[in-house]
C-alpha positions in Angstrom: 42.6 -46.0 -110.9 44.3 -44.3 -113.7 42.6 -42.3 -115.6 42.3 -43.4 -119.6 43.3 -40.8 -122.2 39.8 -40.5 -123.9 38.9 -38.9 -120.3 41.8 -36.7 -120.2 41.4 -33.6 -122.6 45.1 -32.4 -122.2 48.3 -32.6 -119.9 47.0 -30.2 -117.5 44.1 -32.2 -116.5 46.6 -35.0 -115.9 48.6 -33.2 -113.6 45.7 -32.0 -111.5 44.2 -35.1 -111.4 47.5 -36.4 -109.9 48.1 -33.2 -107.5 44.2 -33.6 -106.2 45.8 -37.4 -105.2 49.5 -36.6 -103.8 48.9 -32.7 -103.2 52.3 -30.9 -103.5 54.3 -34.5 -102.4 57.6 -34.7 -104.9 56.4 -36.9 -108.0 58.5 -38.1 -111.5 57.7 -36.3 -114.3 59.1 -36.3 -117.8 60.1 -33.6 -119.7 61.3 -32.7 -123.7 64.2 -29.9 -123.8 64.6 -28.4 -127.5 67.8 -27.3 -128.6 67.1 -25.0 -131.3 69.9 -23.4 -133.6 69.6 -20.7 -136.2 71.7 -20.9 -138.9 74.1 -18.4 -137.6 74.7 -21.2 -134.9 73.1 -19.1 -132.1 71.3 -21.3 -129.6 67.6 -20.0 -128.8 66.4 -19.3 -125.0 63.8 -17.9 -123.0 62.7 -16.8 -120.2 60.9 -19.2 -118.1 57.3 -17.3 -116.8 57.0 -19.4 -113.5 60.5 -18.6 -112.2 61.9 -15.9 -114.1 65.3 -18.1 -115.3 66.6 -18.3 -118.7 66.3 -21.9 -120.4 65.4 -23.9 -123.5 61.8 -24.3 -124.8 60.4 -27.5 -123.8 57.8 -29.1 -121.3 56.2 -32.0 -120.6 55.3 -35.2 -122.0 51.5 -35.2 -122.7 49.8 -39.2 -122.1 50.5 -40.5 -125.7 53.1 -38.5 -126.6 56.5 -39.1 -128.6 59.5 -37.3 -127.6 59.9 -36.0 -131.2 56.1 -35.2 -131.1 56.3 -33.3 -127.7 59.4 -31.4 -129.2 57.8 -29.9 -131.9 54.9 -29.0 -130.0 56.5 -27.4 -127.5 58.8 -25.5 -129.8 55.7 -24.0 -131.8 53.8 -23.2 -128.6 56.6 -21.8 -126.9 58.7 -20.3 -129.8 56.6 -20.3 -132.5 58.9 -21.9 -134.5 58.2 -25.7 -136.6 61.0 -27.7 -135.7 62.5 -31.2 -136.4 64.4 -33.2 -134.0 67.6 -34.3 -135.4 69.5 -36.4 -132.6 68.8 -37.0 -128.9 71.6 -35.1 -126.9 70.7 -36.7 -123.7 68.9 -37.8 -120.9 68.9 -36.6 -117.4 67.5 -37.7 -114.5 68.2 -38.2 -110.6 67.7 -36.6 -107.1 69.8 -33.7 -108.5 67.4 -32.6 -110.7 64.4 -32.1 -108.1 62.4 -29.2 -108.0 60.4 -27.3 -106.0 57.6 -25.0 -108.3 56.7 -21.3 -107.0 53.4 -23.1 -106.3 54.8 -26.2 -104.0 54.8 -28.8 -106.2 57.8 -31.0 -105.9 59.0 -32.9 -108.7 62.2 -34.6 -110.0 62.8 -34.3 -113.4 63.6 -36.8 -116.1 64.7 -34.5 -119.4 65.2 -35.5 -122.7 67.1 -33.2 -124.1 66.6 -32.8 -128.6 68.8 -31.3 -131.0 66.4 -29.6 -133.3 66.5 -27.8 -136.5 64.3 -25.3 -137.6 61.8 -26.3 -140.8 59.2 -23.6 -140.5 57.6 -20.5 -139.2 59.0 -17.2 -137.8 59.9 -16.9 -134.1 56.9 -16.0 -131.9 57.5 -16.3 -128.5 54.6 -17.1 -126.0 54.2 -14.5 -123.0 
């Protein structure tokens, strides 16, 4: 049985309760990408803490979540920043977008990628 949001108190408990079911096996998982620009038309990046790349805030879809809504929080946990998504640049998903995590979990991706614009805050990255 699924587990009901009222007994999940955030996205991490989610993904443990699925990875104490499937272990490390390669599972779906959906993800926001923000595309934030400054208003000298830079694009903002960061550098991912689990693999060391360079990519765009974003994350995963918390259990009740909006796209929009995960977009902004993202953005202000990651950045921050407050942002607003403006228009949905795309989606992405497919065997080319698996995954394996420095830990072992596999995953394949499905992205939404947001255009966002910046309505708030000063840049604060986390980490």
């Amino acid at each position: 049985m699924i587990p009901q949001n009222s007994n999940l108190p955030d996205n991490e408990s989610y993904v443990r309760w699925l990875r104490e079911r499937i272990g490390t096996r390669r599972v779906i998982l959906t993800y926001v990408t923000t595309l934030i620009e400054d208003e000298h038309g830079r694009l903002l990046w960061q550098r991912r803490s689990d693999f060391g790349w360079w990519g765009l805030p974003g994350g995963l879809l918390e259990i009740g979540e909006t796209f929009q809504e995960c977009a902004r929080r993202e953005a202000r946990e990651e950045t921050g920043l407050e942002v607003e998504p403006i228009e949905l640049l795309g989606v992405y998903a497919g065997p080319q977008y698996e995954l394996p995590y420095p830990n072992g979990d596999e995953v394949q991706q499905c992205t939404v990628a947001l255009y966002c614009r910046i309505t708030g805050r000063e840049l604060n990255p986390d980490g």
